[in-house]
N, C-alpha and C positions, 0 to 999 in steps of 0.2 A: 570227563564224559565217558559212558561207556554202550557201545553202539552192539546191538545183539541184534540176529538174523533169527525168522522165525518160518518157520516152514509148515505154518497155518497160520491163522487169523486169530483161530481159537485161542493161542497161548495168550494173544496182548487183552489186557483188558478192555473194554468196549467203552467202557466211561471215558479214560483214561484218551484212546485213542480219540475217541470222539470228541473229546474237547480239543484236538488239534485242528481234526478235520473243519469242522465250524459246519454253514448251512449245504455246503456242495454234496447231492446225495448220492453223489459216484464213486466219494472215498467214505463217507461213511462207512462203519464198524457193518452194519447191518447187510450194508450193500454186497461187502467183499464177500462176507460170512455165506448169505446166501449162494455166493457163485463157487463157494467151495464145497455147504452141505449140499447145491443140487446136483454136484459132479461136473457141472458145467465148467471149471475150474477146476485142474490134475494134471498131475504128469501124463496119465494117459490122455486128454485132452493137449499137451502140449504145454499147459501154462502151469508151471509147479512153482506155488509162492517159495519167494522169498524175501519176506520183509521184512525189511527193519526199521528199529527202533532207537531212539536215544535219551539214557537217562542220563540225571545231575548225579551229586555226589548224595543225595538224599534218598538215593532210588526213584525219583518222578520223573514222569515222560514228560520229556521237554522237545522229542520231536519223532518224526516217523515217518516212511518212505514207503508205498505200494510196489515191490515189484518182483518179476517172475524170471523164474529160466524159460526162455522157451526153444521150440525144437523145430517152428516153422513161425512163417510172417504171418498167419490169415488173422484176422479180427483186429489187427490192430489199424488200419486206416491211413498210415504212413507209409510208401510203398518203396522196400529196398529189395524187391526180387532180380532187380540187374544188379543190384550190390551183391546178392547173394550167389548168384547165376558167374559174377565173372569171378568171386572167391573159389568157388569149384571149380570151375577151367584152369583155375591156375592151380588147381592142388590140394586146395587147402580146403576146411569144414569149417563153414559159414554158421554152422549150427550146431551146436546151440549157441545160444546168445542171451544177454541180461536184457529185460524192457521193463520199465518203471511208466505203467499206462496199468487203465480202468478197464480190462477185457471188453472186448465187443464193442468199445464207448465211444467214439472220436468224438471228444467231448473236450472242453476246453475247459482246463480249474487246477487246483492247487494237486503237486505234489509232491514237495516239499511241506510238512506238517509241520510245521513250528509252532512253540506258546507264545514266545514273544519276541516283539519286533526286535528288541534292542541287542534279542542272541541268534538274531533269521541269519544271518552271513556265518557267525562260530557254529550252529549245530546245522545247517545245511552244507556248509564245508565239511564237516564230517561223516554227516550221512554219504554226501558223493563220492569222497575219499575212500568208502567204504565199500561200494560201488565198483571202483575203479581197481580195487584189491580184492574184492571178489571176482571179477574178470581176468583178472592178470593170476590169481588163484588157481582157478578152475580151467585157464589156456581158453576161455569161450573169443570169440573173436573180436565183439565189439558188448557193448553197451548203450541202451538208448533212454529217452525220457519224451513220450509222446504230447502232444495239446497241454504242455504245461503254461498253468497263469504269466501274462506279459510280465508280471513282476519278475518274474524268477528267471528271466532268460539270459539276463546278465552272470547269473551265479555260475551256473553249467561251463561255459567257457574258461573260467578262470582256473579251471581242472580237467582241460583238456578236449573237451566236449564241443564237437561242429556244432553251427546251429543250419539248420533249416526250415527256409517260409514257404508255407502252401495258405491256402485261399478256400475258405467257406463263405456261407449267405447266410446272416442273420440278421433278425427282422429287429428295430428298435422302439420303442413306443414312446415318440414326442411329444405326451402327453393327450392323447385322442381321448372323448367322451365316449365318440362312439365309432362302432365299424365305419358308419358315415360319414365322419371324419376324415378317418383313414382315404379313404376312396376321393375325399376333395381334395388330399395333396397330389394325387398320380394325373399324369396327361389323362386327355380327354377320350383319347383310343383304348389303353389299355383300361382306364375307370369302365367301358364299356364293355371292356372283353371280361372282365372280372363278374362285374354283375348276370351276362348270360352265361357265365361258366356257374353261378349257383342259380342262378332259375333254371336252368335244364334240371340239375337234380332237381330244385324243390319238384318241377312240374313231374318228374318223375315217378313220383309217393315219395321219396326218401326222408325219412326222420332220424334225428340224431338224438340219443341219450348219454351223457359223462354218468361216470359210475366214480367213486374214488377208490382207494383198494380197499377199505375195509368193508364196503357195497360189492364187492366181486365173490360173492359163494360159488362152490365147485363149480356149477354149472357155467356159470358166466365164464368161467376162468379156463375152464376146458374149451367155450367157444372161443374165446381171445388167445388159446394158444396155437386152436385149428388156424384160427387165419394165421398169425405168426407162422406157424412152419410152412403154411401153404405158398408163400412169400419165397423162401428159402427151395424148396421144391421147383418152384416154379425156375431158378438158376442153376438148379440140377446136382445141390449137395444138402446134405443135412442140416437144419437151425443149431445153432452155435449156444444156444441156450434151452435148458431143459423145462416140463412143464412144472417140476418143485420148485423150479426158482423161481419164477412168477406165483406160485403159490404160499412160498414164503414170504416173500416182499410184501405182497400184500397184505401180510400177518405184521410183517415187521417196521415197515415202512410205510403204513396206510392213507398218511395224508402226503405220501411224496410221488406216487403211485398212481395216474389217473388212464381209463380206457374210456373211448369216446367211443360209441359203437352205433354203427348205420343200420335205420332197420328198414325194409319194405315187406308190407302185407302184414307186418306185427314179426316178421323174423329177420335176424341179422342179418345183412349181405358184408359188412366192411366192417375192420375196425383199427383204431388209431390208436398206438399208447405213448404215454408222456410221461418224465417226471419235471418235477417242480421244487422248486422253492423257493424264499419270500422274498427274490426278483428276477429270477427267469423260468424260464418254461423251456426243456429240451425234449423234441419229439423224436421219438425212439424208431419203434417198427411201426407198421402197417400189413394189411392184408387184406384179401377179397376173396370170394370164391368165383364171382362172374364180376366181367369188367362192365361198365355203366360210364356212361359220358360224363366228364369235369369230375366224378365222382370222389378219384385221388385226390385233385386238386382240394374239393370240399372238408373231405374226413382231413386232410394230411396240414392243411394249411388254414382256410379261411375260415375252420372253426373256430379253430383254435388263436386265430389272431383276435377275433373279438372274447374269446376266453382273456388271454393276457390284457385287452383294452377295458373289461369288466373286472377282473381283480387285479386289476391296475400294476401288472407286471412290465418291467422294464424290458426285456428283452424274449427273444421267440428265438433257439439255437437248434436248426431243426436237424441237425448231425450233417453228412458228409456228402461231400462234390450236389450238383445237380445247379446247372445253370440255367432249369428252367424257374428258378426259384425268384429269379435278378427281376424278370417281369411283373411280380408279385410283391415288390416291395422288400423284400431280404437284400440285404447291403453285401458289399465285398466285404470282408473281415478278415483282416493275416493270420492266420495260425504258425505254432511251433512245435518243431522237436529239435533234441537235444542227440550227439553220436560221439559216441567214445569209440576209434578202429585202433585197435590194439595192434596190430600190422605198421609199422611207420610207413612204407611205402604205398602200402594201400592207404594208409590214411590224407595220403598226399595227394593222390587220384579222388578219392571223394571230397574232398577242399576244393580242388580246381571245378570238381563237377558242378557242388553247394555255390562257389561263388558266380558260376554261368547261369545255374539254374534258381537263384535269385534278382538275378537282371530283368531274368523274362517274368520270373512271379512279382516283379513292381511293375512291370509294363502290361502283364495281365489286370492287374487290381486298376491299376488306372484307368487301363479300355474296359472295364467291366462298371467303373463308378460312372463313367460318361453315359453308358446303356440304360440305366436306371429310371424305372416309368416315371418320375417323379416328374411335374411340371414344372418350366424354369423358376419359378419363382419361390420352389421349394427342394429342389433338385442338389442345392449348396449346404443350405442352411439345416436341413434334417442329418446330415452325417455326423455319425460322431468321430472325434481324433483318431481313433484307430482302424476305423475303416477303409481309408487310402494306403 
């Protein structure tokens, strides 16, 4: 096997990579590509790929690895700034660091890119292995692996790698015909509260139009990026994504790529973006320029739940924390990451922390699946396995 580091995207071929990746459009070739031609993705941004690859003795990519040096924690959604905070009190430079994650994403999917099952253990041992010598290489301190697939969580550890569980809310679809469906599993209060959170918009004027990306011309695209940054602004630092990436994507990416946009009086006030594919839906950003009653709720969630219920999508992963989500039918869901601390000593302080701090993340997921609007009689039987 021969494992090569690439310090763009541009070098690996995109067929080649893409047939690894399969239908997740987070590691897609096109995905990465774009976050590197909009600049959105650099060393001066913080995130300087380094990805690698692995071929056979034929020359063909038989696996491949997304990941970056970076030089700060922000966008990645797994939060070790007390990790980082007591490595500098004690001396030492926390930063830079290796992270094997989908910039900006806290998205759950593969990445470990393998061709095939029966060599997933031989070239992902390699890949990490590789990983773990670029770390020990470069003296970076640690190494991580963010919202990797539950398959993969086993592998990390066997090379050294803590694991850590945190906890999102995503929606399942138990098969519903229709939104009205949906609404006949929830108790009889929240069925209540849900339906006057969208007749306040309707009664509002508010209309909704999906665009997909290759329906978004300049115009649209420049209003979908105003609310995006207006989003960003409003927390009082810059959007982490520039407006060519979104304009690429939409060139490159066109049916994975959807904006749902709110109009009153025939002009925009909201808008919602998603990607997709051919069984979940992950909803991205949002934005507004005036706030309007249930209005987030509508654009962000219960459009888009009868979207997935009409093109009969399995799953709604509307990205990270918000437990106002649980009321709304989004389920607890474990997530993972993966930590290599090159430090032995430190590495033994973050173990004792990881094992504490999954005691309380099963006894959160617990008291959080109990909360859930569902009515008793569907309250059991809607969860899937890995929601507890």
């Amino acid at each position: 096997m021969n494992v090569q580091l690439h310090t763009t995207i541009d070098t690996i071929p995109a067929a080649g990579w893409n047939q690894l990746a399969g239908d997740n459009p987070f590691v897609r070739h096109e995905f990465l590509a774009a976050l590197e031609h909009s600049g959105s993705v650099s060393a001066k941004t913080g995130w300087q790929p380094q990805h690698l690859t692995c071929a056979n003795d034929h020359g063909e990519l038989i696996g491949a690895l997304p990941l970056y040096l970076k030089t700060h924690s922000w966008g990645e959604f797994v939060f070790d700034w007390a990790w980082a905070n007591a490595y500098e009190r004690a001396g030492r430079h926390y930063y830079p660091k290796l992270v094997s994650a989908v910039p900006f994403s806290p998205v759950t999917g593969p990445r470990l890119l393998i061709s095939a099952d029966d060599e997933r253990d031989k070239v992902s041992h390699a890949l990490i292995q590789r990983t773990v010598e670029l770390a020990n290489a470069n003296q970076v301190s640690s190494a991580h692996c963010l919202f990797p697939d539950e398959k993969e969580i086993h592998i990390w550890p066997e090379l050294g790698f803590l694991l850590r569980k945190d906890c999102q809310f995503h929606w399942h679809n138990h098969g519903y015909g229709s939104f009205d469906d949906f609404l006949a599993t929830l108790s009889a209060e929240k069925r209540k509260k849900l339906k006057r959170e969208r007749r306040r918009v309707s009664e509002a004027g508010i209309t909704f139009r999906l665009y997909r990306g290759r329906e978004l011309d300049p115009h649209l695209l420049g209003t979908l990026y105003r609310f995006y940054a207006i989003t960003y602004a409003k927390h009082g630092h810059p959007p982490y994504l520039t407006r060519e990436f979104f304009a690429e994507i939409a060139q490159t990416m066109p049916d994975n790529l959807l904006a749902n946009f709110a109009y009153l009086d025939g002009k925009p006030v909201a808008c919602a973006i998603c990607f997709r594919d051919r069984e979940t839906l992950y909803g991205r950003h949002w934005g507004c320029e005036q706030e309007y009653h249930s209005l987030h709720f509508e654009t962000c969630y219960y459009q888009w739940l009868d979207y997935c219920i009409q093109e009969r999508l399995s799953h709604f992963n509307p990205g990270a924390q918000g437990e106002h989500k649980l009321a709304r039918g989004f389920e607890p869901t474990a997530t993972w990451s993966m930590h290599y601390i090159a430090d032995s000593a430190f590495r033994k302080a973050i173990a004792d922390f990881l094992e504490r701090e999954t005691r309380m993340m099963d006894g959160y997921i617990e008291a959080a699946t109990y909360h859930l609007p569902f009515h008793h009689s569907a309250s059991r039987s809607c969860l899937p396995e890995n929601s507890i």
